[in-house]
C-alpha positions in Angstrom: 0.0 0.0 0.0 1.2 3.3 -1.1 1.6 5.8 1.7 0.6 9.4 1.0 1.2 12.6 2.1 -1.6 15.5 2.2 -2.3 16.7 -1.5 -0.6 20.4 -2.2 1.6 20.1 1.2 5.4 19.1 1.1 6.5 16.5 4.3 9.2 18.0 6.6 9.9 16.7 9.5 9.7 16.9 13.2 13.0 18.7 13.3 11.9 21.5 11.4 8.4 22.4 13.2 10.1 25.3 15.1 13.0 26.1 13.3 13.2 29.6 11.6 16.3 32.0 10.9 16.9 34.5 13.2 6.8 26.2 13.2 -22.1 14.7 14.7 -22.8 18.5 16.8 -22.3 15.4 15.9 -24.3 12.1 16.1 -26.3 9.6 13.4 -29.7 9.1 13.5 -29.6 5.3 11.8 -25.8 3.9 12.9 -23.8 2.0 11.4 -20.6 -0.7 12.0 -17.3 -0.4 12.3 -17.0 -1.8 8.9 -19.9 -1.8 6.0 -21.2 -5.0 5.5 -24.9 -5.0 4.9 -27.2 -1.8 4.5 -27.8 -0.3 7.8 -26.7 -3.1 9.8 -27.4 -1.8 13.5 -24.3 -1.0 15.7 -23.2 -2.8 18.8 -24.9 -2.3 21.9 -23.3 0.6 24.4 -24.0 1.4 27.6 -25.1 5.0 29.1 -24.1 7.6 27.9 -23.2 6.2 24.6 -27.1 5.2 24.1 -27.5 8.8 23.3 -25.2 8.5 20.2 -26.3 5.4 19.0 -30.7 5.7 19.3 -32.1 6.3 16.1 -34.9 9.4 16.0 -37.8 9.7 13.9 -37.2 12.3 11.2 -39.5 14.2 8.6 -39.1 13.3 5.1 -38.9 15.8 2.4 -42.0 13.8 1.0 -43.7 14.2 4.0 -43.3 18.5 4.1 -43.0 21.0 1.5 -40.5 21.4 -1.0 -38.1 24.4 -0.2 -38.5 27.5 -2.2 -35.7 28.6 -4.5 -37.3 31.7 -5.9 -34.7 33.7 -6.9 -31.6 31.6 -6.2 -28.7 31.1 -8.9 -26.7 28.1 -8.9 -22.6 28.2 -8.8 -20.1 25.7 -8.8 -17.8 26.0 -6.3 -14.4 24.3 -6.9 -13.0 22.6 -3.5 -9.1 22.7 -3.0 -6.7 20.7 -0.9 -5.8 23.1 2.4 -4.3 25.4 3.3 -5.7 27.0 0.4 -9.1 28.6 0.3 -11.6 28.1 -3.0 -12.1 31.2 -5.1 -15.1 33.1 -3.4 -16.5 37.0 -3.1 -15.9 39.1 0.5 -18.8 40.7 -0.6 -21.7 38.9 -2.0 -23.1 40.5 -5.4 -27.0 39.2 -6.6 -29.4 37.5 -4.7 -28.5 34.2 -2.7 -26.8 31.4 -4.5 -27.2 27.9 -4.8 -23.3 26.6 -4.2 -22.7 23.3 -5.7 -19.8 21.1 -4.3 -19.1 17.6 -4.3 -16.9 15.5 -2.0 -15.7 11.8 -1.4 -15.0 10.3 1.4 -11.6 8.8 1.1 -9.8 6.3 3.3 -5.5 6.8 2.6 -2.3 5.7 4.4 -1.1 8.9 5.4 2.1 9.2 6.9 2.7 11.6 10.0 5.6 11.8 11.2 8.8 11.1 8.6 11.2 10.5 11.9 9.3 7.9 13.8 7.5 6.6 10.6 3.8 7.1 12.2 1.3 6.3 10.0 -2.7 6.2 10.3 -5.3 5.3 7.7 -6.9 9.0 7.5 -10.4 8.8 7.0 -11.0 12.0 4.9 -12.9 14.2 2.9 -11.0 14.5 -0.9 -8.1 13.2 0.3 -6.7 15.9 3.0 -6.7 16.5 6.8 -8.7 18.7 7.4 -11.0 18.6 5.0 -11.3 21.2 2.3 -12.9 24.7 3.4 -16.1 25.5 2.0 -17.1 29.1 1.4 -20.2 30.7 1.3 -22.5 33.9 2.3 -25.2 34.1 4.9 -28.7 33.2 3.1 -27.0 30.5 0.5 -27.8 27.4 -0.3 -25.2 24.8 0.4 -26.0 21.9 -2.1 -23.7 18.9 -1.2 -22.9 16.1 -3.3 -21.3 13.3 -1.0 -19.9 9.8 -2.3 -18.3 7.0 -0.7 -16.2 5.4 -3.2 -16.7 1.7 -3.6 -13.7 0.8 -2.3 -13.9 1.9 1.2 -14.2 -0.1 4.2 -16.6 1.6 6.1 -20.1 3.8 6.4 -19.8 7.8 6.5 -21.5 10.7 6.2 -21.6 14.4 7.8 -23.0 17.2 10.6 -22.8 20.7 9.3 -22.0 22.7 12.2 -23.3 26.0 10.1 -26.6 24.0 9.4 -30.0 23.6 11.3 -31.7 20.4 11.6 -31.4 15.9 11.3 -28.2 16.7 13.3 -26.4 18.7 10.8 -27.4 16.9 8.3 -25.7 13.8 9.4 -28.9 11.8 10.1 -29.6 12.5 5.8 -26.3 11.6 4.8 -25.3 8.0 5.8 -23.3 6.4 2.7 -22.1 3.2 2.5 -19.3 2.2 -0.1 -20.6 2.6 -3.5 -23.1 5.3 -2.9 -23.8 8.7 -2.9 -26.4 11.1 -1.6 -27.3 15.3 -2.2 -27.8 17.3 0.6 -29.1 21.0 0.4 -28.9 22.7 3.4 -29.3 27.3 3.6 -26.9 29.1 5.8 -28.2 31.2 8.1 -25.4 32.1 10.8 -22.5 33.8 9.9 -19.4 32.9 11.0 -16.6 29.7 10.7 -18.0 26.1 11.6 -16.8 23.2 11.8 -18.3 20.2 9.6 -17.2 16.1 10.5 -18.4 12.5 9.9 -20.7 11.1 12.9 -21.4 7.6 11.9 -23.0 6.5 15.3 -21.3 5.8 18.7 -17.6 5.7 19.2 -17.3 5.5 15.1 -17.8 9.5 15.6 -15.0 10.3 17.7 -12.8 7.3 15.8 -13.4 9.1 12.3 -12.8 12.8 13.2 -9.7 12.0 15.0 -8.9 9.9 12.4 -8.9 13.4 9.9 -12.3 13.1 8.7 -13.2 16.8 9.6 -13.1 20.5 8.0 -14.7 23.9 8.1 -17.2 26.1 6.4 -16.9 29.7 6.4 -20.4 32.0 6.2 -19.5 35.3 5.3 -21.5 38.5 5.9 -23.5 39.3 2.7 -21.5 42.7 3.0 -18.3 41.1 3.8 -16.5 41.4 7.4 -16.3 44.4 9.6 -14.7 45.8 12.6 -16.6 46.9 15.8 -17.3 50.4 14.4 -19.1 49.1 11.3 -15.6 49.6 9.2 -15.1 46.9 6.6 -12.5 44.8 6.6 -11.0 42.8 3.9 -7.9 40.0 3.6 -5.5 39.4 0.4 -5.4 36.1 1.3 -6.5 32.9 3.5 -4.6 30.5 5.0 -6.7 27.6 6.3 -5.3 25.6 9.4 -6.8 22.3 10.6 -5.4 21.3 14.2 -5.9 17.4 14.4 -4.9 15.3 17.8 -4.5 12.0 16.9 -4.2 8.2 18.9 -1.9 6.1 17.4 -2.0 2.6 18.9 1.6 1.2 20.2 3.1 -2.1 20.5 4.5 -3.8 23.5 7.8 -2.2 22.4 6.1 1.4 22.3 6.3 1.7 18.6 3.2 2.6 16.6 1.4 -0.7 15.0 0.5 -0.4 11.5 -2.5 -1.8 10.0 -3.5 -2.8 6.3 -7.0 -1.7 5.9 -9.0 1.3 7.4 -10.8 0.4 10.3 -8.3 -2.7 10.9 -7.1 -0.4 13.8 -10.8 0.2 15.4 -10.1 -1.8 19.1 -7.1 -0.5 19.4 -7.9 3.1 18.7 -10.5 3.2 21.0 -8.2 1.7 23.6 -5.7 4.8 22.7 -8.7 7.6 22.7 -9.9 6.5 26.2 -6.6 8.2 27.6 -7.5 11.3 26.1 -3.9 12.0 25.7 -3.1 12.7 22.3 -0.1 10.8 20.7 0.1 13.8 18.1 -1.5 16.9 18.0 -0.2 18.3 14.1 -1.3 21.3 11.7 -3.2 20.2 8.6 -2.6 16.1 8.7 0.9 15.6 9.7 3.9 17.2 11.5 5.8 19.9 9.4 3.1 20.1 7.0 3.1 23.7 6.8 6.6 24.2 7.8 9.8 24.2 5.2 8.7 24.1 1.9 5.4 23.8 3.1 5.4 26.7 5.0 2.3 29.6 4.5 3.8 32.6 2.5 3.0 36.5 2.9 4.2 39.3 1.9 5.1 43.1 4.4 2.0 44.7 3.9 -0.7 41.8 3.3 -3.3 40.8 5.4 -4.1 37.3 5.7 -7.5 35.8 7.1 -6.7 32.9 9.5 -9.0 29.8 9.7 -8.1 27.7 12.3 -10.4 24.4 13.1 -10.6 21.9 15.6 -13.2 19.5 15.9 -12.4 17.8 19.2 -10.1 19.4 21.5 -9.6 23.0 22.6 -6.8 24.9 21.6 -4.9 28.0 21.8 -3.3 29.6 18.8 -0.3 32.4 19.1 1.4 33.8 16.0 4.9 34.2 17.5 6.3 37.7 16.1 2.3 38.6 15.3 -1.2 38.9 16.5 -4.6 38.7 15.7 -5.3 42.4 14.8 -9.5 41.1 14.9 -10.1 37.6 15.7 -13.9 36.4 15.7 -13.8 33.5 18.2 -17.7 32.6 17.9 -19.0 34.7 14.4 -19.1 37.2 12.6 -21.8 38.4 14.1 -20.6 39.6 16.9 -18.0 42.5 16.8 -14.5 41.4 16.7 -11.7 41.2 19.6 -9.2 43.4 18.9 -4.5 43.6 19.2 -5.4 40.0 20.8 -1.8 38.1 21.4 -3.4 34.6 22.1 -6.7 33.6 21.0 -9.1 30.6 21.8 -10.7 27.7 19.6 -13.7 26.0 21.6 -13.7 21.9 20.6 -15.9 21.6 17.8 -15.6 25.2 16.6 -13.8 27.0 13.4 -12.4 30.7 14.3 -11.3 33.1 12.3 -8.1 35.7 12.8 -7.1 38.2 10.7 -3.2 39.9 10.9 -1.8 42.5 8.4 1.9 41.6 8.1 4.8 44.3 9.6 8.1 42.3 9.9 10.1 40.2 7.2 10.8 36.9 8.4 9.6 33.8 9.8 6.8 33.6 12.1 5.4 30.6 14.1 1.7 29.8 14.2 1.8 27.6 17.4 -0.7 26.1 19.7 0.2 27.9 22.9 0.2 24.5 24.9 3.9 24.7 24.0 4.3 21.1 24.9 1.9 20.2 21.9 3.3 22.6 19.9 7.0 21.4 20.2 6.2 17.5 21.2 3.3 16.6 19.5 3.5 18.9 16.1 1.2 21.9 16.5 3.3 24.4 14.6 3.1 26.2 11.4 5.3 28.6 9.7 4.7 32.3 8.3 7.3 33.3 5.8 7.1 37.4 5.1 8.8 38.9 2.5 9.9 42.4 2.7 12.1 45.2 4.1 13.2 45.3 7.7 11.9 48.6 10.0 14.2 49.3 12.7 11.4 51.3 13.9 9.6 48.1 15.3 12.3 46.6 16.3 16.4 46.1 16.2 18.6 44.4 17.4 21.3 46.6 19.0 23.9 45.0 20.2 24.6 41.4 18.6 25.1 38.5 20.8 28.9 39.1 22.7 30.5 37.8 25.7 30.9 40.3 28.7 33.0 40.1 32.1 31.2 40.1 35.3 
């Protein structure tokens, strides 16, 4: 089995994270099994609280209430790409509401994670990448979904719209089995950044998004972001960032097992998940990913709209040498924090920050739960490009030796 690396990222490794120059809402409605056999084959009996994931609910059918009304609603195509790269989209919406047609599948790959200790997991994904690829759209739009489960998977998905309302984010609609596909059209009303994941039933919906299989959806303000005065604010770029812990089973020797088909890892993983202590806690699938050659470019002078998303764990992002100049840390809604040095991501939440670069150099993205940042691989790199200005800061007397 060919192991892969995230699509559009470069590995480096562990040695590189910090180095610079001078780093379903979420349940089903019908389960499933660890491994997709039969057509809705019931999952295995849990105790209390589990129950609560695993019982199905009784649901409304489309048939059963009227159709939704897409008077004036134009249809777009929008094109997904692999992070940290953000699909082509408007700040400001111009027209009426659109209809914004994507498509996913839900991939299973061998994704290595660490080139020095040669850790490995079978990433359960959407197209390919952890996190999943960011989805873009304005408040009032239609989000029309086309998922499919290719036929050579292993196992049941589907996926809970954190942005949507209703069946459990749409995971109770979705439920895909290999070989099939469904369509789900669901209309933003918040606006803000939320986090989307598969939630198969049980403890397959923790097991899949620590596994990878989770993204974010931004909702944009039909008249684009602003500060707390009304001002608008707009980015040259985005860099999207998906923090993902992961629990890689060990051997009796402490090395990480390796397995030959998703899901072949399911006992053990939940063994690993029960500590709650993370084995790796990485930026956008793996360690280094966006470090070295893989590192997030800027330029003195450009602003660039952070996305960070985590589906599970709380974290703490710090740009070392930066800040977030406005960070929205629940939408955009509400009026943005302002000069903040460390900002907060709730589990299960997207956030957005937004920093106008002053300094040439390299600057670290880190989860400020330094020991994840340096030990497990939360750490990205900012490379600026410009001229130097004394003004913010220099260095006045280099490094010497002095008598006491």
């Amino acid at each position: 089995m060919t192991k892969i690396y995230n699509p559009g990222l470069l590995p480096t490794s562990r040695r590189n994270v910090l180095r610079g120059s001078v780093l379903a809402g979420a349940a089903a409605m019908t389960g499933g099994t660890a491994f997709a056999a039969q057509r809705r084959a019931p999952l295995p009996k849990t105790h209390a609280p589990m129950a609560y994931f695993t019982q199905a609910a009784d649901q409304q059918t489309a048939a059963e209430s009227a159709p939704a009304d897409l008077t004036g609603f134009t249809r777009v195509k929008q094109e997904l790409v692999a992070p940290p790269f953000a699909p082509a989209h408007e700040q400001v919406a111009t027209g009426g509401p659109k209809i914004i047609e994507i498509t996913m599948e839900t991939t299973e790959v061998l994704m290595v994670i660490d080139e020095d200790t040669g850790a490995e997991v079978w990433a359960l994904t959407y197209n390919g990448s952890v996190p999943g690829p960011l989805i873009i759209c304005h408040e009032g739009d239609m989000v029309e979904l086309t998922l499919r489960n290719p036929s050579e998977s292993q196992m049941e998905h589907n996926i809970d719209f954190h942005a949507s309302t209703g069946a459990l984010g749409g995971g109770g609609l979705t439920h895909v089995y290999p070989g099939e596909e469904t369509v789900l059209r669901w209309k933003a009303t918040k606006a803000g950044c939320f986090t989307y994941h598969c939630a198969p039933g049980g403890a397959m919906i923790p097991y899949h998004v620590t596994h990878g299989m989770n993204g974010a959806v931004m909702v944009l303000p039909r008249d684009g972001l602003k500060d707390a005065e009304g001002n608008a604010l707009t980015y040259d770029s985005i860099a999207y960032i998906g923090e993902q812990d992961y629990y890689l089973p060990k051997d009796e020797n402490g090395d990480y097992k390796t397995y030959e088909v998703a899901g072949e890892d399911y006992a053990d993983s939940l063994d690993a998940m029960r500590t709650l202590i993370p084995t790796h806690s990485v930026f956008n699938g793996a360690v280094g990913a966006l470090t070295g050659d893989g590192a997030l470019r800027a330029k003195v002078g450009e602003t660039v709209l952070m996305i960070h998303n985590q589906a599970n764990r709380d974290s703490r992002p710090h740009l070392i040498g930066g800040h977030g100049n406005y960070v929205w840390e629940t939408s955009f809604t509400t009026p943005p924090l302002k000069d903040v040095e460390t900002w907060f991501v709730r589990g299960g939440t997207a956030m957005a920050s937004m920093y106008t670069f002053e300094q040439p150099g390299v600057y670290a993205y880190v989860n400020h739960n330094l020991i994840e940042a340096t030990l497990l691989g939360a750490a990205a790199h900012f490379v600026a490009e410009g001229e130097w200005d004394n003004n913010l800061m220099e260095q006045v007397v280099a490094p010497r030796a002095f008598e006491a």
